[in-house]
C-alpha positions in Angstrom: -0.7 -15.7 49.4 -1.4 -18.9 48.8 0.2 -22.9 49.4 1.0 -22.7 45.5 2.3 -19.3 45.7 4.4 -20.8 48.5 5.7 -24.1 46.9 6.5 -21.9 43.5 8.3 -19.6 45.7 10.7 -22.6 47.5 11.3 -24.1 44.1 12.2 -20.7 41.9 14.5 -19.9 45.2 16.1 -23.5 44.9 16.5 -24.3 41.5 16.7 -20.6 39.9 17.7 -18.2 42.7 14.7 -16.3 42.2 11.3 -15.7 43.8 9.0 -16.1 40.1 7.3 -13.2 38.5 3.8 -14.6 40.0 4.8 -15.1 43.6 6.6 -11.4 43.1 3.5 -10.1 41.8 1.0 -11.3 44.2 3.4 -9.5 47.2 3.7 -6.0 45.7 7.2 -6.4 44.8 8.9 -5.5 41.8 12.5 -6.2 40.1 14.7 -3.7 40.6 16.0 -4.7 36.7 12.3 -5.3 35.4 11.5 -2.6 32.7 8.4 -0.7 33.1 5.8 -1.8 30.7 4.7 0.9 28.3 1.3 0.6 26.9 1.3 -0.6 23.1 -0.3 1.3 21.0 -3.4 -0.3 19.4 -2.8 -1.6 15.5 -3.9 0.8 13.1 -6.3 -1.2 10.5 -5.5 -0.4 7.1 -8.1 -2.5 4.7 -6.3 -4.1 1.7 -8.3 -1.5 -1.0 -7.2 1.9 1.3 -4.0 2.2 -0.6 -5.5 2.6 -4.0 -8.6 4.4 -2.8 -5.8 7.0 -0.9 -4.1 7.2 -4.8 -7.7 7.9 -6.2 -8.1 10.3 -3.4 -5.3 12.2 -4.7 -6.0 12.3 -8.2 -9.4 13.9 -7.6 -7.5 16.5 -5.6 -5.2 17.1 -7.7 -6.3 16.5 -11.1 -9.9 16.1 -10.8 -10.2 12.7 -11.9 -13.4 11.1 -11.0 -15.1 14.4 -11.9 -14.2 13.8 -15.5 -14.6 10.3 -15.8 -17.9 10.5 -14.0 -19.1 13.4 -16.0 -21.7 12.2 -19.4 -19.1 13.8 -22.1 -21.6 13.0 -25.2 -22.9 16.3 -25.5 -19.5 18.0 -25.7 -17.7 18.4 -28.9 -14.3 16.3 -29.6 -12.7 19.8 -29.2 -13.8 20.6 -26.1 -13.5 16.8 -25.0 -9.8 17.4 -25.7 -9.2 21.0 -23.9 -10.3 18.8 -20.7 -8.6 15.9 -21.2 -5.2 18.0 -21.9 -5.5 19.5 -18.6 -6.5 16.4 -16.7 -3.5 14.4 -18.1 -0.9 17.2 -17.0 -2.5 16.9 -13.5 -2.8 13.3 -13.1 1.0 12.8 -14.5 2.5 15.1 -11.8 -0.1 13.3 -9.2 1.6 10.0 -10.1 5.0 11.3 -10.2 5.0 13.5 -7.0 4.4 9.8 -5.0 4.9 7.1 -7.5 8.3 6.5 -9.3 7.8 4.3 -12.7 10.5 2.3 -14.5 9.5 0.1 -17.6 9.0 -3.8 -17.2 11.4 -4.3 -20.1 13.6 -0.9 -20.9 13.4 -1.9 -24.9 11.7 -0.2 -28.4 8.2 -1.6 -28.6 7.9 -2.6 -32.2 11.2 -5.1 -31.6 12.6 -8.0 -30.7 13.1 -8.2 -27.4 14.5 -11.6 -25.1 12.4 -12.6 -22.2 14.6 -12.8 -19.2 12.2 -12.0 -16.7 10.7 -15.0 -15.3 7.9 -13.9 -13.4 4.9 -14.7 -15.0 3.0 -11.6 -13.7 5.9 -9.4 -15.6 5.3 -10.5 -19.1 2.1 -11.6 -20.7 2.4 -13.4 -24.1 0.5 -12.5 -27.0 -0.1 -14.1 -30.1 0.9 -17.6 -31.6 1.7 -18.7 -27.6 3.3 -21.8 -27.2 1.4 -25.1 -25.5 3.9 -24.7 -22.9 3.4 -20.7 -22.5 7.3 -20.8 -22.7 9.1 -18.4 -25.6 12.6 -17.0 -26.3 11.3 -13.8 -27.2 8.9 -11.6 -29.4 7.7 -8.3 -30.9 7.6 -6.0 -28.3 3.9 -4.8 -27.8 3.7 -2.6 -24.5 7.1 -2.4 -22.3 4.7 -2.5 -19.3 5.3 -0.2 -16.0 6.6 -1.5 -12.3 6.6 0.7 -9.8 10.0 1.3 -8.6 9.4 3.9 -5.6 6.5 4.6 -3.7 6.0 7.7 -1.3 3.0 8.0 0.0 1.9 9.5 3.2 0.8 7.1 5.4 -2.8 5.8 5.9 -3.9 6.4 9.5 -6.6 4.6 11.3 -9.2 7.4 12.2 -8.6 8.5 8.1 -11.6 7.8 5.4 -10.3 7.0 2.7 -13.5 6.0 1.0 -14.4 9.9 1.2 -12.5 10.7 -2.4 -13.4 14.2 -2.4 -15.7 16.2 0.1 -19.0 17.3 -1.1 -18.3 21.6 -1.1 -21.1 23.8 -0.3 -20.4 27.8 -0.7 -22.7 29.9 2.3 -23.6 33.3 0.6 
């Protein structure tokens, strides 16, 4: 112990009614109403592109995704082109909807009038005869755009590669 640990001690007696944390420390002793100190878990680190690689992930397990849209289609027929795609689209649409819950940007008929209200400029994009100002009443609807309402995805742990979309398979005879 040292002439510091000594002069802290006198002062946190006097002025606090306490022996500080560092004098307590550098005897052995402990508060009998300290709490124990439980090791923190170290942050998981969860890249900014992991969450739309995980929903790529699942829509090439699911629905086989990046096979198709990798795959050279010219030498198929329109016929055939459209067996896979029917397939694919069924797939993919219950991917979404099993972890992704869609409501329309503006809940109107496209071909319409329809009122902007919304005011956020990432919401609506004009199209068009746009004003200077980019500022209108309203329009024809065009596209009623998608938000997603509900997501529900499992989470993205640490130790998890999500830039592996799909493992290579290899069948041992």
């Amino acid at each position: 112990m040292s002439i510091g640990h000594a002069f802290s001690a006198f002062f946190g007696i006097l002025f606090k009614n306490q022996i500080p944390d560092d004098v307590a420390a550098a005897l052995g002793w402990v508060r009998r109403d300290a709490k124990p100190k439980v090791a923190e878990k170290p942050k998981e680190t969860i890249g900014p592109g992991d969450g739309a690689l995980q929903i790529l992930g699942i829509l090439q397990r699911d629905a086989r995704l990046v096979d198709f849209l990798m795959e050279n289609i010219a030498p198929y027929t329109d016929e055939q082109i459209g067996a896979a795609v029917r397939g694919v689209h069924e797939q993919s649409r219950q991917a979404l909807e099993r972890y992704l819950q869609f409501t329309p940007v503006i809940d109107g008929v496209e071909g319409t009038y329809a009122k902007i209200t919304i005011k956020d400029p990432a919401a609506i994009k004009l199209l068009g005869n746009v004003p200077a100002d980019g500022k209108a009443a309203g329009g024809t609807l065009r596209h009623k755009g998608w938000r997603v309402a509900k997501t529900d995805l499992p989470p993205i742990f640490a130790h998890q590669k999500t830039d592996i979309l799909a493992p290579a398979e290899i069948e041992i005879a």
